[in-house]
LUMSE-838991 format. One record per atom (N, C-alpha, C, O): residue in one letter; x, y, z; atom name. Coordinates in Angstrom, 2 decimals, padded with zeros to 5 digits. Example, Ala and Ser with C-alpha at 12.3 -4.5 7.8 and 13.67 -1.06 7.14 Angstrom:
# LUMSE-838991
R   res        px        py        pz   atom
R     A    013.19   -005.69    007.80      N
R     A    012.30   -004.50    007.80     CA
R     A    013.20   -003.30    007.80      C
R     A    014.24   -003.32    008.46      O
R     S    012.85   -002.25    007.08      N
R     S    013.67   -001.06    007.14     CA
R     S    012.90    000.03    007.87      C
R     S    013.41    001.14    008.04      O
//
This chain:
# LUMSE-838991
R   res        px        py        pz   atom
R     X    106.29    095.12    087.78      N
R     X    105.98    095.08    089.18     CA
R     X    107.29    095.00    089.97      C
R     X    108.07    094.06    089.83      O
R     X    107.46    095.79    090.61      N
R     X    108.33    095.77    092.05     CA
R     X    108.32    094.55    092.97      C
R     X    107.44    094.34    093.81      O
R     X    109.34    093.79    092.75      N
R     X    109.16    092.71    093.47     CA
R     X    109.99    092.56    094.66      C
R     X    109.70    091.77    095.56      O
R     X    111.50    093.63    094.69      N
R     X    111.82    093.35    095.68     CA
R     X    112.33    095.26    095.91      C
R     X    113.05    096.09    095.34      O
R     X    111.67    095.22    096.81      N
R     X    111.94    097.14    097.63     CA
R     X    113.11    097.61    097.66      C
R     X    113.69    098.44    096.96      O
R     X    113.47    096.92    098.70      N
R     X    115.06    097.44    099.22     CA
R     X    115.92    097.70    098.11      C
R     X    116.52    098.78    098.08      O
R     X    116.08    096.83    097.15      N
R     X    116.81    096.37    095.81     CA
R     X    116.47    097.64    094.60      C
R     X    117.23    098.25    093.86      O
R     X    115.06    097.71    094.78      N
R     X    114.53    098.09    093.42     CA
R     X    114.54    097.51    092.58      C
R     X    115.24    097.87    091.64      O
R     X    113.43    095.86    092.45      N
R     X    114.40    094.84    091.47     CA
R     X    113.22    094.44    091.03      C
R     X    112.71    093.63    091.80      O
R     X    112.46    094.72    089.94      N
R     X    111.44    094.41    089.07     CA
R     X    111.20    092.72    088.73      C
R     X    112.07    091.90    089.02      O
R     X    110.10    092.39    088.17      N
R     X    109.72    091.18    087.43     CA
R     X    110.64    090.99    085.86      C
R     X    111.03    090.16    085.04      O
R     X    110.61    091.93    086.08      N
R     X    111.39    092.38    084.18     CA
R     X    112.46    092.24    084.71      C
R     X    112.59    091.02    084.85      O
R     X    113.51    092.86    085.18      N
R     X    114.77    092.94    085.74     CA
R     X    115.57    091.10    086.09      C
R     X    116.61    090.54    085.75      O
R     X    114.17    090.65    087.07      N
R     X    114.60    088.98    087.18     CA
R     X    114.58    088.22    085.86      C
R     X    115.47    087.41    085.58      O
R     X    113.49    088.50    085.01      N
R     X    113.25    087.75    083.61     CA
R     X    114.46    088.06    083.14      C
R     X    115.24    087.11    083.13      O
R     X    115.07    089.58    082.53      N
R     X    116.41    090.07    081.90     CA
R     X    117.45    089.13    082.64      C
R     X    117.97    088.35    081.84      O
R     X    117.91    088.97    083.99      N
R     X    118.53    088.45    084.86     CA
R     X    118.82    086.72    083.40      C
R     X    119.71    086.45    082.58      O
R     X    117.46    086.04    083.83      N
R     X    117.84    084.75    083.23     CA
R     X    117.91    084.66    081.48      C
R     X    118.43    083.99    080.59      O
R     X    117.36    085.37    081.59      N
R     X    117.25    085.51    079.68     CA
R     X    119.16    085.94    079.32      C
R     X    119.77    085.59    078.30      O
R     X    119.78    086.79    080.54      N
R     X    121.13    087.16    080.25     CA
R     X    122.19    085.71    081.05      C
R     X    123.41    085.82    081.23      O
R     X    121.38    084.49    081.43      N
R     X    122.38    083.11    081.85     CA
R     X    122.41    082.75    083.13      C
R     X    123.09    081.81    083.54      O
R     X    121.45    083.73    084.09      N
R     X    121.20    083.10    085.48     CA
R     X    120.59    082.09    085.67      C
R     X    119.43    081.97    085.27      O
R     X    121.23    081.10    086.35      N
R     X    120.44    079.86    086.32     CA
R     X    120.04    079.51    088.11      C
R     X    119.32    078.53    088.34      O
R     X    120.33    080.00    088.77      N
R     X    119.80    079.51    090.13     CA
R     X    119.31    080.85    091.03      C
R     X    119.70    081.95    090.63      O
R     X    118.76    080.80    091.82      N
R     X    118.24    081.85    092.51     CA
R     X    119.41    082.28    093.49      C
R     X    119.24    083.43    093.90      O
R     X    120.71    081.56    094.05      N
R     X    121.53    082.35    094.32     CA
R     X    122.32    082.92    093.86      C
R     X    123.10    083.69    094.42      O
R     X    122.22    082.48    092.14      N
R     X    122.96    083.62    091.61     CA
R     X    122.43    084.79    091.40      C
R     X    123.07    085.83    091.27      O
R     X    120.96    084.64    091.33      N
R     X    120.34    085.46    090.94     CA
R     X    120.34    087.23    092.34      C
R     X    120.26    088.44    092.15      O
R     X    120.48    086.37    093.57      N
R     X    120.65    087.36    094.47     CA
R     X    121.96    087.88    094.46      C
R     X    122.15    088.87    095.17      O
R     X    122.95    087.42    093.77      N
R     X    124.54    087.92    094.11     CA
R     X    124.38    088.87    092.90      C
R     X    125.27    089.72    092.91      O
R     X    123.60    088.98    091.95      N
R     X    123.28    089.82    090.68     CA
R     X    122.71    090.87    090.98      C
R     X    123.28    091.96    091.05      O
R     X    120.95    090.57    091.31      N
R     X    120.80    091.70    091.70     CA
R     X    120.42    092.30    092.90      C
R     X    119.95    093.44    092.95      O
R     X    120.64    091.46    094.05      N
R     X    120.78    091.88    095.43     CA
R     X    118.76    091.46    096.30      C
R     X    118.29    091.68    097.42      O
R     X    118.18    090.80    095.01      N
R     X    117.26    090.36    095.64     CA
R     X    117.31    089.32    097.00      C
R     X    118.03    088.34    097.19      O
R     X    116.22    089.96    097.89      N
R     X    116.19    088.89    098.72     CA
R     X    117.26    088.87    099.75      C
R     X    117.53    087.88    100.42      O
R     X    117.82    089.93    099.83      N
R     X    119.38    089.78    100.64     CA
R     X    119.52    091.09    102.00      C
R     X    120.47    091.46    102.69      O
R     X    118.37    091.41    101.95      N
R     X    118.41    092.83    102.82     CA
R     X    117.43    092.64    103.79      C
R     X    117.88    092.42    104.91      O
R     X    115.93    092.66    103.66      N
R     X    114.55    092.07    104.77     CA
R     X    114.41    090.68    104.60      C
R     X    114.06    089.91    105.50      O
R     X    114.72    090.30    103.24      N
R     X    113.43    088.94    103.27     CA
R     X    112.08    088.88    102.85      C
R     X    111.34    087.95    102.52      O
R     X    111.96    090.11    102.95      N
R     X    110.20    089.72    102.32     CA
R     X    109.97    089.61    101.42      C
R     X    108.82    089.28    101.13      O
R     X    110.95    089.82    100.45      N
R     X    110.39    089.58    099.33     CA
R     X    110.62    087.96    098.60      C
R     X    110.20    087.58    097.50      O
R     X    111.57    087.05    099.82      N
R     X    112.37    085.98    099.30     CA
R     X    111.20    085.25    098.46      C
R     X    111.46    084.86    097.32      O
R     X    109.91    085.06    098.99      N
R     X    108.98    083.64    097.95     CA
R     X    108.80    084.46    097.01      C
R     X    109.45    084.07    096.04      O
R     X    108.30    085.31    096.82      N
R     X    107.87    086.52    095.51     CA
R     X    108.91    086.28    094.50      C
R     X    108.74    085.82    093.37      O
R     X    109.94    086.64    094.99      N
R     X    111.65    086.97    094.09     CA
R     X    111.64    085.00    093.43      C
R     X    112.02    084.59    092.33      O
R     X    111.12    084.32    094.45      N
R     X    112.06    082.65    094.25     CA
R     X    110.69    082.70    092.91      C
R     X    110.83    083.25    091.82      O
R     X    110.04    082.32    093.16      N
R     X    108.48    082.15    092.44     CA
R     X    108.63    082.81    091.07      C
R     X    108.26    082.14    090.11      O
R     X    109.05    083.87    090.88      N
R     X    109.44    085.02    089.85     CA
R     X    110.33    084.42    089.23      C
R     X    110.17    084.23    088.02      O
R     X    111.25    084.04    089.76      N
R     X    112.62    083.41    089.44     CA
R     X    112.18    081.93    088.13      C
R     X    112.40    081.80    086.92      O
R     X    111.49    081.04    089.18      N
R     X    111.37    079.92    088.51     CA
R     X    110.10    080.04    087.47      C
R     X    109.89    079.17    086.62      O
R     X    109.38    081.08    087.63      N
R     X    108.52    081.00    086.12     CA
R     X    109.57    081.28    085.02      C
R     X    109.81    080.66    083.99      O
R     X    110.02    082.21    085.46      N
R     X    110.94    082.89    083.76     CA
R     X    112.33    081.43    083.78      C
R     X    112.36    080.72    082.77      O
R     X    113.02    081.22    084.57      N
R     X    113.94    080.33    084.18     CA
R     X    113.26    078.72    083.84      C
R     X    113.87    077.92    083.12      O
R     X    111.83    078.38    084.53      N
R     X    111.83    077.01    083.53     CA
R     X    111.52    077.51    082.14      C
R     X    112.26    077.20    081.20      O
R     X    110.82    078.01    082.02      N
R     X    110.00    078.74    080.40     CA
R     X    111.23    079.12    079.66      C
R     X    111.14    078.96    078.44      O
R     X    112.57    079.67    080.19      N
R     X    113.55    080.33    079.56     CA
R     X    114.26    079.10    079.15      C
R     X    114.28    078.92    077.93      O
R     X    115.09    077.84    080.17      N
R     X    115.41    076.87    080.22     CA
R     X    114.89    075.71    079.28      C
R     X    115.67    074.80    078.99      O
R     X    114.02    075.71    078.95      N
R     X    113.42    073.96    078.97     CA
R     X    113.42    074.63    077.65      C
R     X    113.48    073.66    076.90      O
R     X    113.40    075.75    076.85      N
R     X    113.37    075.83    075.83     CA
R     X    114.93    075.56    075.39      C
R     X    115.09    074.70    074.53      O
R     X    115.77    076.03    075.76      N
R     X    117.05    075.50    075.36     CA
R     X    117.88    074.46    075.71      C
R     X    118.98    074.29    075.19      O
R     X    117.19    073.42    076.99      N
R     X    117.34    072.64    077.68     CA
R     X    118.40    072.53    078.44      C
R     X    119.04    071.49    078.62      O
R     X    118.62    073.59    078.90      N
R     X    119.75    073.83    080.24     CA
R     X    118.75    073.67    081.49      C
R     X    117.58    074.01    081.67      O
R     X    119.91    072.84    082.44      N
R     X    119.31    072.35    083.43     CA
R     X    119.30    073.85    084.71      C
R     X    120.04    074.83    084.84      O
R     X    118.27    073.45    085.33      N
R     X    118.01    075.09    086.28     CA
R     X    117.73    074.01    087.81      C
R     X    117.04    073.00    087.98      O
R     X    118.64    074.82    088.75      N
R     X    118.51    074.59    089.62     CA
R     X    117.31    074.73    090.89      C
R     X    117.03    075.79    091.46      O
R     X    116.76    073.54    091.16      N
R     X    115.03    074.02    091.62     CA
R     X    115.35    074.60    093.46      C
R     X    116.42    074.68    094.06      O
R     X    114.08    074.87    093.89      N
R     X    114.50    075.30    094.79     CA
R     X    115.16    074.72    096.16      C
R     X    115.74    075.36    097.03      O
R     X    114.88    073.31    096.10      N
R     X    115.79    071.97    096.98     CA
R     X    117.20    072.24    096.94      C
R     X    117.91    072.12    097.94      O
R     X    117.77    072.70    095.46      N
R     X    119.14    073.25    095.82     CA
R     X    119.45    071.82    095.17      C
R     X    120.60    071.39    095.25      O
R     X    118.40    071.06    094.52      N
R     X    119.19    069.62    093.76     CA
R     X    118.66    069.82    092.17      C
R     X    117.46    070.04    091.96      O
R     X    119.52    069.73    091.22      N
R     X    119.30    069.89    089.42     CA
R     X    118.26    069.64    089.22      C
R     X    117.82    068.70    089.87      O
R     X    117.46    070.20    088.40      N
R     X    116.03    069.23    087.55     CA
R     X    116.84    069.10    086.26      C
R     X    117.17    070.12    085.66      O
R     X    117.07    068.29    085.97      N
R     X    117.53    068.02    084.15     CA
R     X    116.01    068.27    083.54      C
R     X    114.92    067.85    083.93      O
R     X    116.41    069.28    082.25      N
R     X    115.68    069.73    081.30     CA
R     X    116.28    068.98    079.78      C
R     X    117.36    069.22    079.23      O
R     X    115.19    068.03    079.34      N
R     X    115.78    067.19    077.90     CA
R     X    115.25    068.51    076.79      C
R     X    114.15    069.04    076.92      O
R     X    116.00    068.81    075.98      N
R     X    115.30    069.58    074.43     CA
R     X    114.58    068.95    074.06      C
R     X    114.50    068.04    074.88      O
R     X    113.67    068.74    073.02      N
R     X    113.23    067.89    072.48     CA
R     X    113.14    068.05    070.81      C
R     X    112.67    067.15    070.12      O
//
């Protein structure tokens, strides 16, 4: 799914994004330009973002930055 227009920046593309070490959603826009042109797609793109990076994260227990812009620590277990 096309999540962000302007960009051309897929659901797959954001998942690849963190699966390849993106850990916050502004890195994630300096990568692939989501979210940085209208805006409309910003909750879609953020939302997208944090399914694949906690699921990606908490499995290796790197901490991911939530959307407050303050750490969630992720323990391994």
């Amino acid at each position: 799914m096309i999540v962000c227009v302007c960009h051309r920046v897929s659901d797959r593309a954001i998942a690849a994004a963190v699966e390849d070490g993106c850990r916050t959603f502004e890195q994630l826009q300096l990568e692939l330009g989501v979210a940085t042109r209208c805006g409309a797609c910003r909750t879609c793109a953020r939302e997208t973002f944090e399914r694949h990076a906690g699921g990606c994260c908490a499995a290796r227990g790197v901490a991911v930055q939530a959307p407050t812009g303050n750490a969630v620590a992720v323990v391994a277990a």
